[in-house]
MARKEMI-753985 format. One record per residue (C-alpha): x, y, z; residue number from 1. Coordinates in steps of 0.1 Angstrom, whole numbers. Example, Ala and Ser with C-alpha at 12.3 -4.5 7.8 and 13.67 -1.06 7.14 Angstrom:
! residues 2
<xx: 123, yy: -45, zz: 78, pos: 1>
<xx: 137, yy: -11, zz: 71, pos: 2>
//
This chain:
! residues 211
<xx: -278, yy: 289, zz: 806, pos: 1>
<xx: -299, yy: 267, zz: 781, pos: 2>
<xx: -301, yy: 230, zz: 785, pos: 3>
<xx: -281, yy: 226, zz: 752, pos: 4>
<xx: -252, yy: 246, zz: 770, pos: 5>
<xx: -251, yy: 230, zz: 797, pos: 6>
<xx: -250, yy: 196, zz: 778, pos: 7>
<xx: -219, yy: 215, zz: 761, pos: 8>
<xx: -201, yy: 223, zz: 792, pos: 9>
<xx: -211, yy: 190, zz: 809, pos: 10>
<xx: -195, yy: 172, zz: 775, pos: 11>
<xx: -165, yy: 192, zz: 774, pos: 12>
<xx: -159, yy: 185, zz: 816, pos: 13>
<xx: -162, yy: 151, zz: 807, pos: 14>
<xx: -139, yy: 148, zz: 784, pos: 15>
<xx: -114, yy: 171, zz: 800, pos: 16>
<xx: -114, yy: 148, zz: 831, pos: 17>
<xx: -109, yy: 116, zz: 809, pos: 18>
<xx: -78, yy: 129, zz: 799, pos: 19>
<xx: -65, yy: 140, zz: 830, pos: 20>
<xx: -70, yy: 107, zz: 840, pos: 21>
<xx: -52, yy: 90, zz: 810, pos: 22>
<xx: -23, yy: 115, zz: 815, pos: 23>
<xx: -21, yy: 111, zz: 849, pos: 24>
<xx: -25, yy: 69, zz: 845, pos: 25>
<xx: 3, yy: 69, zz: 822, pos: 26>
<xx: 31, yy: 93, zz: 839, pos: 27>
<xx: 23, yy: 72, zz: 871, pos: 28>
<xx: 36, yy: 43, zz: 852, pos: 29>
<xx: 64, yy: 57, zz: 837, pos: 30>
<xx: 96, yy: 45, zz: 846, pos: 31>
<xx: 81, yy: 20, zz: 875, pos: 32>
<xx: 99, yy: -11, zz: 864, pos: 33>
<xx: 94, yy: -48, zz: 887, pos: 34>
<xx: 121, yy: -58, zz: 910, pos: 35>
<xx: 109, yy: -96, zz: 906, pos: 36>
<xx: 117, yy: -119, zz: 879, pos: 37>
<xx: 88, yy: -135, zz: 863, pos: 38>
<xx: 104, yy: -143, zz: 829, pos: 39>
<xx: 106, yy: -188, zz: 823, pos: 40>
<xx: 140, yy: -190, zz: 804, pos: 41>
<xx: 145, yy: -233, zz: 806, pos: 42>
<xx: 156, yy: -237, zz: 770, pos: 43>
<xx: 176, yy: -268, zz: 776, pos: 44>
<xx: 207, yy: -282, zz: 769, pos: 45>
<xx: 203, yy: -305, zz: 739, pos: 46>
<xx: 184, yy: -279, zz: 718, pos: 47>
<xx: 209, yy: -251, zz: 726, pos: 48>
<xx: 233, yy: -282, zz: 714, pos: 49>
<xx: 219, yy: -286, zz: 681, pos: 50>
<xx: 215, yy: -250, zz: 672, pos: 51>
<xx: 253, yy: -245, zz: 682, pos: 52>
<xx: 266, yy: -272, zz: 663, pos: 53>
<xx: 242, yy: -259, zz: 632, pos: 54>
<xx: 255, yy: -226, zz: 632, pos: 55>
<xx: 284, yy: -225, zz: 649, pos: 56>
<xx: 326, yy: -240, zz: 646, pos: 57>
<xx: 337, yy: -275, zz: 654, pos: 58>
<xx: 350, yy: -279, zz: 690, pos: 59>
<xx: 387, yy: -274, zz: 692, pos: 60>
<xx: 407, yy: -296, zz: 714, pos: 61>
<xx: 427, yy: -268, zz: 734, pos: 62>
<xx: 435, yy: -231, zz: 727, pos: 63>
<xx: 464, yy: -238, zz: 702, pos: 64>
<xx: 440, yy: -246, zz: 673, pos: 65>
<xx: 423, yy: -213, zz: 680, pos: 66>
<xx: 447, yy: -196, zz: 652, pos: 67>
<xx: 434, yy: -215, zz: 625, pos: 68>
<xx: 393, yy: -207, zz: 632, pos: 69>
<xx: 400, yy: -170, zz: 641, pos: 70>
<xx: 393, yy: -155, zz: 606, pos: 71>
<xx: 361, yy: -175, zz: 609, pos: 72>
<xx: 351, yy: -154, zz: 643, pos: 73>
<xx: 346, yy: -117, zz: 659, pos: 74>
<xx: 366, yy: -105, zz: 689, pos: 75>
<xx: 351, yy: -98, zz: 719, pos: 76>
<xx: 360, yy: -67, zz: 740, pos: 77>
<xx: 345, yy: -38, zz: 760, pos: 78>
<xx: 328, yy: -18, zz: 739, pos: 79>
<xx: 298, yy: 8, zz: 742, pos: 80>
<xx: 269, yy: -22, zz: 747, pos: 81>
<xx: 289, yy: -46, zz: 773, pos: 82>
<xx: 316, yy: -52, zz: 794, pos: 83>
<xx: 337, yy: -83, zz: 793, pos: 84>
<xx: 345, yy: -102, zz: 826, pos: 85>
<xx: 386, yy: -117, zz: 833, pos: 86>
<xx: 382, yy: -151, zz: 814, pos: 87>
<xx: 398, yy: -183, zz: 834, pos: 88>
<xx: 378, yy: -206, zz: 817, pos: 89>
<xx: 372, yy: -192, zz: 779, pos: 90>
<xx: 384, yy: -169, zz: 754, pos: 91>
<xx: 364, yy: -137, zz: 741, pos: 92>
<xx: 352, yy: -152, zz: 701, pos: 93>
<xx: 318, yy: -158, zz: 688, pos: 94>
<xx: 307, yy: -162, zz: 656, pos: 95>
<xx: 297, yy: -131, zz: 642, pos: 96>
<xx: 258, yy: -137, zz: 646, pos: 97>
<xx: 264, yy: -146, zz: 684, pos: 98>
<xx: 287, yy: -112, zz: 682, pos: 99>
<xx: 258, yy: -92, zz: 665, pos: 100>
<xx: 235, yy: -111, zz: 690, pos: 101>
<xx: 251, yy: -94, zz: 719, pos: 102>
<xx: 260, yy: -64, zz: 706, pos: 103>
<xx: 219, yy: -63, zz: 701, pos: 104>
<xx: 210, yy: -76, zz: 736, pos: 105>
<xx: 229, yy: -47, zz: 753, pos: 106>
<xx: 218, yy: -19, zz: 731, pos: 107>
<xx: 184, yy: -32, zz: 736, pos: 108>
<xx: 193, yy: -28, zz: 776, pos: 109>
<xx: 202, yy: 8, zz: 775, pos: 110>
<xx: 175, yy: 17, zz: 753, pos: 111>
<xx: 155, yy: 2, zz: 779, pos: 112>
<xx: 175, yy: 20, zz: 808, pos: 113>
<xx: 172, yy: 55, zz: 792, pos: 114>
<xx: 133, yy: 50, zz: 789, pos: 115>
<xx: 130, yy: 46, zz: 823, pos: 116>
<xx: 156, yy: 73, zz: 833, pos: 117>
<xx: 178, yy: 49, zz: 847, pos: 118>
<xx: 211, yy: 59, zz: 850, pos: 119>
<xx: 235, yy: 41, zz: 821, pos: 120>
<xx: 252, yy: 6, zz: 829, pos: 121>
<xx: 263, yy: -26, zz: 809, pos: 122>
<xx: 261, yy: -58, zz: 807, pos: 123>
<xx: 286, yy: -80, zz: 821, pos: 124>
<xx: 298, yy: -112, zz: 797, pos: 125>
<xx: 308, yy: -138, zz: 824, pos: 126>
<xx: 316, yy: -168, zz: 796, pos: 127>
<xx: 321, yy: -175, zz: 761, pos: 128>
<xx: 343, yy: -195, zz: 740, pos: 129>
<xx: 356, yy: -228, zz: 753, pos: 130>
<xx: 379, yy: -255, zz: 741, pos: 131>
<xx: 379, yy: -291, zz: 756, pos: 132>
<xx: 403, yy: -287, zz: 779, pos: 133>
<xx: 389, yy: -254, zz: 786, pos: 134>
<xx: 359, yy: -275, zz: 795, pos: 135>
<xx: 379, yy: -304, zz: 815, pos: 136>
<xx: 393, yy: -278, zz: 841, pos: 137>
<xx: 359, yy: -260, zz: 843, pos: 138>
<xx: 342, yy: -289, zz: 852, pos: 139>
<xx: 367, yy: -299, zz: 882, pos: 140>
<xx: 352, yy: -264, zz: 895, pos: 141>
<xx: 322, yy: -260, zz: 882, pos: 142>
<xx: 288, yy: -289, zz: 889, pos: 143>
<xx: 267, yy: -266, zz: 862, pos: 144>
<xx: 293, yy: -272, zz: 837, pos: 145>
<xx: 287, yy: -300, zz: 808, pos: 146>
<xx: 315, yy: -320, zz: 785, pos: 147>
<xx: 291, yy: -314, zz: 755, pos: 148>
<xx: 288, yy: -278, zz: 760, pos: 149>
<xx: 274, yy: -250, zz: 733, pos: 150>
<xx: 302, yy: -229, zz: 741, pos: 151>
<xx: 327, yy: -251, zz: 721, pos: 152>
<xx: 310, yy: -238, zz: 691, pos: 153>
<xx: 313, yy: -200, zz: 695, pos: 154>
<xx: 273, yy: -198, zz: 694, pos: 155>
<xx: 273, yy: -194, zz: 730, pos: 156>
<xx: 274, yy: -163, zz: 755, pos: 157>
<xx: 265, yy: -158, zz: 798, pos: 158>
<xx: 255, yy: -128, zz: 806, pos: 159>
<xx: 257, yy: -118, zz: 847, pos: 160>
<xx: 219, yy: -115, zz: 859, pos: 161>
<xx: 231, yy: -101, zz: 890, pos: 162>
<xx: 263, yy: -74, zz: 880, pos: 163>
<xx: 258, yy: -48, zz: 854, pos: 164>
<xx: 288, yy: -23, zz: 848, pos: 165>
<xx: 276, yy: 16, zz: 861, pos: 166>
<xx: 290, yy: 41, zz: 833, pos: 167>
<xx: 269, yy: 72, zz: 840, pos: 168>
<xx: 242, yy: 83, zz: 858, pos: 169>
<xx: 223, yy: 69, zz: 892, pos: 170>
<xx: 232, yy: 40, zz: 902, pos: 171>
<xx: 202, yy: 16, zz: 892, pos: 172>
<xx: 182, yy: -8, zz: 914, pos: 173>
<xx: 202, yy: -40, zz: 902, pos: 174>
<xx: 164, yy: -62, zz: 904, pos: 175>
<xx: 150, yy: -40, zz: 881, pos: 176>
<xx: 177, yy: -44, zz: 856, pos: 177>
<xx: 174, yy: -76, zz: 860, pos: 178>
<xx: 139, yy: -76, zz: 848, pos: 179>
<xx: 150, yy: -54, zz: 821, pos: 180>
<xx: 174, yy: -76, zz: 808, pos: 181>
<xx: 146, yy: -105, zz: 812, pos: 182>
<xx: 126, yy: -80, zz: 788, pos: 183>
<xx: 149, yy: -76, zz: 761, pos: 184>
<xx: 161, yy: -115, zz: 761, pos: 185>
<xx: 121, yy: -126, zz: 761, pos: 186>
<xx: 115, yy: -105, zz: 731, pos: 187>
<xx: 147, yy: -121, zz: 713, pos: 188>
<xx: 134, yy: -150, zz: 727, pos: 189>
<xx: 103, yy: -151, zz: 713, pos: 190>
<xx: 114, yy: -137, zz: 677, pos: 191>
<xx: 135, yy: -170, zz: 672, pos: 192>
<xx: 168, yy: -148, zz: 677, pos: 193>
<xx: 182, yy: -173, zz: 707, pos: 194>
<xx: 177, yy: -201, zz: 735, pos: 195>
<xx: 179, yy: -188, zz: 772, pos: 196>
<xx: 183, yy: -206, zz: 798, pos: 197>
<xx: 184, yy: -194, zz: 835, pos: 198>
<xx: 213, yy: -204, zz: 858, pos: 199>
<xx: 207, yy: -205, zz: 897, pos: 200>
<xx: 242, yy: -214, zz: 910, pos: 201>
<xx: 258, yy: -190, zz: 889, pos: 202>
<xx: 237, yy: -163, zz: 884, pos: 203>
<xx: 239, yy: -159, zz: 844, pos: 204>
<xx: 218, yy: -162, zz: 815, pos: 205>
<xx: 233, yy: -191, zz: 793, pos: 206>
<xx: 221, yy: -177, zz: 759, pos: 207>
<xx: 225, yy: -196, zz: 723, pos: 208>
<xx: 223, yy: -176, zz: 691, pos: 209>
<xx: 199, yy: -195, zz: 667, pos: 210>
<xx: 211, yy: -185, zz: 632, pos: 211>
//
């Protein structure tokens, strides 16, 4: 063999093995997905506030008065994207950008889900509308909750961190989608879509549509 075939067949090995080793580097990273949470969501109060009273409905004073702002709001019910918790302390209307906000947020999920062949779940809406009095009772049981909340103005939305709804499929490590969900709200996040703010005591994301 001359020196200028060998240089050929050295070449070719080379490259063949540089492949094999970006092949091999990516399907070993496919579908491994962290079971810790490293995502800062502290958007606080006052600035989830002002972007619900921008955007969103004046506070009504008890559930009576929801007839009149209905027309102005979406309905929201189980559907394909998320799963909506019994409601003791709220009642299941957002404006429709908070609606389409949602509706994005858990589409964005299972998109994520079925990347990583992860079997199919949802996410679980824990909170959402809230009158005054709505707010009065809550806060005889609740420490988190606040008289000036962002859920009086239909803007607002928690989302369980810690249950997501199985449909189909293995039943998913419930960290990992965790981080997942963490994934998809960062990226909202950081496009100016919402405020996200992380709740300890009762496991949710408290999440504020910003338009």
């Amino acid at each position: 063999m001359t020196i200028s075939k060998m240089w050929k067949v050295l070449g070719v090995t080379l490259l063949l093995t540089l492949l094999f080793t970006l092949l091999t580097s990516c399907a070993s990273h496919r579908g491994v997905v962290p079971e810790t949470f490293p995502f800062q969501f502290t958007d606080p109060n006052p600035h989830q506030l002002e972007a619900a009273k921008k955007y969103g409905i004046e506070p009504l004073e008890d559930r009576s008065e929801l007839n009149r702002v209905k027309r102005h709001l979406k309905h929201i019910e189980e559907c394909e994207y998320y799963s909506v918790d019994p409601l003791t302390h709220s009642v299941p209307y957002l404006t429709p950008e908070a609606a389409k906000l949602l509706k994005e947020i858990g589409k964005r999920f299972q998109k994520k889900l079925k990347k990583h062949k992860m079997g199919k779940h949802k996410i679980i809406v824990t909170s959402v509308l809230r009158t005054k009095d709505d707010v009065r009772k809550l806060m005889k049981v609740n420490s988190n909750a606040v008289s000036n909340s962002a859920h009086c103005h239909a803007t607002t939305f928690d989302l369980s961190y810690r249950r997501f709804k199985h449909v189909e499929g293995a039943q998913a490590n419930s960290a990992q989608m965790k981080y997942l969900l963490g994934e998809v709200l960062d990226e909202l996040r950081e496009k100016g879509r919402c405020y996200v703010r992380y709740e300890t005591k009762q496991t949710c994301l408290h999440i504020t549509v910003r338009q």
